[in-house]
C-alpha positions in Angstrom: -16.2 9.3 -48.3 -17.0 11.3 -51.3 -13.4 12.8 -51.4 -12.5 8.6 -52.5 -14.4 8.4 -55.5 -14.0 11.7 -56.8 -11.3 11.6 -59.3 -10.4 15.5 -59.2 -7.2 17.1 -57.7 -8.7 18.6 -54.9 -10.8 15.5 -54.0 -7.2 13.4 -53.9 -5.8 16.4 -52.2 -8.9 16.8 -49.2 -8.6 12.9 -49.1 -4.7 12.9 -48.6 -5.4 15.7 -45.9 -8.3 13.1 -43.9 -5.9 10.6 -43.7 -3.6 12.6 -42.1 -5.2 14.5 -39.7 -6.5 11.0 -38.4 -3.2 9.3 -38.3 -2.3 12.5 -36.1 -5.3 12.1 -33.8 -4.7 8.1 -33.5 -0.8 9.4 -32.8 -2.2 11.3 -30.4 -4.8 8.9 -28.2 -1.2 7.0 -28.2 0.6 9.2 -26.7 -1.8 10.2 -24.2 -2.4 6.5 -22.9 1.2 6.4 -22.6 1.4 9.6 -20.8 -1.7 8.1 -18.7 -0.1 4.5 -17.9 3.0 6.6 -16.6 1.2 9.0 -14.3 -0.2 5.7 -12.9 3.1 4.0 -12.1 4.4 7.5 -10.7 1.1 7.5 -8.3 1.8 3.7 -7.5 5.3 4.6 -6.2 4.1 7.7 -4.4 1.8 5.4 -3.0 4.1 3.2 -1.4 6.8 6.0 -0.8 4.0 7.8 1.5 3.4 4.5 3.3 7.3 4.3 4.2 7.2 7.7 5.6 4.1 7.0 7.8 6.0 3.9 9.3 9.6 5.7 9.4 7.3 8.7 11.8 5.9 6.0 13.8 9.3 4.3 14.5 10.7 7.8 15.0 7.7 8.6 18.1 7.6 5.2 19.5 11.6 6.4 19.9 10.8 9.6 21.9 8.3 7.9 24.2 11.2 5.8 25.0 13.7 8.4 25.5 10.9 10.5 27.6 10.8 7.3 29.6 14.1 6.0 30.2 14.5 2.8 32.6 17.3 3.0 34.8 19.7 0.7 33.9 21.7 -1.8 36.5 25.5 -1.0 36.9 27.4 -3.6 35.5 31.0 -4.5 37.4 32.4 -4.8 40.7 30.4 -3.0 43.4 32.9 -1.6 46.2 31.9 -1.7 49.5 
């Protein structure tokens, strides 16, 4: 606050230099929510990708109980006697 009303060259200068650090932090805090707000979409779509998986392995076991188990089918055609 005081570097603002002094009127010397270094005051202007340690002034000029304030500002700027704080536009660099507020740069920054911008950055990182953006950076933030993407890891959360990337977790969102791993989310569901792992879901799709699961249900991909169940299909996949409920289809090698049913090869372990195979029916015996009926023949289909003539039958000769």
């Amino acid at each position: 606050m005081l570097s603002c009303i002094l009127n010397s060259e270094r005051a202007i200068d340690v002034n000029i230099r304030i500002i700027r650090v704080f536009t660099k932090i507020r740069e920054t805090q911008i950055n990182n929510l953006n950076i933030i707000l993407d890891i959360e979409e990337i977790k969102k779509k791993l989310y569901n990708q792992s879901k799709n998986i699961e249900l991909v392995f169940e299909y996949l076991d409920e289809l090698n109980k049913k090869a372990d188990n195979p029916n015996p089918r009926k023949e289909i055609g003539y039958k000769k006697k």
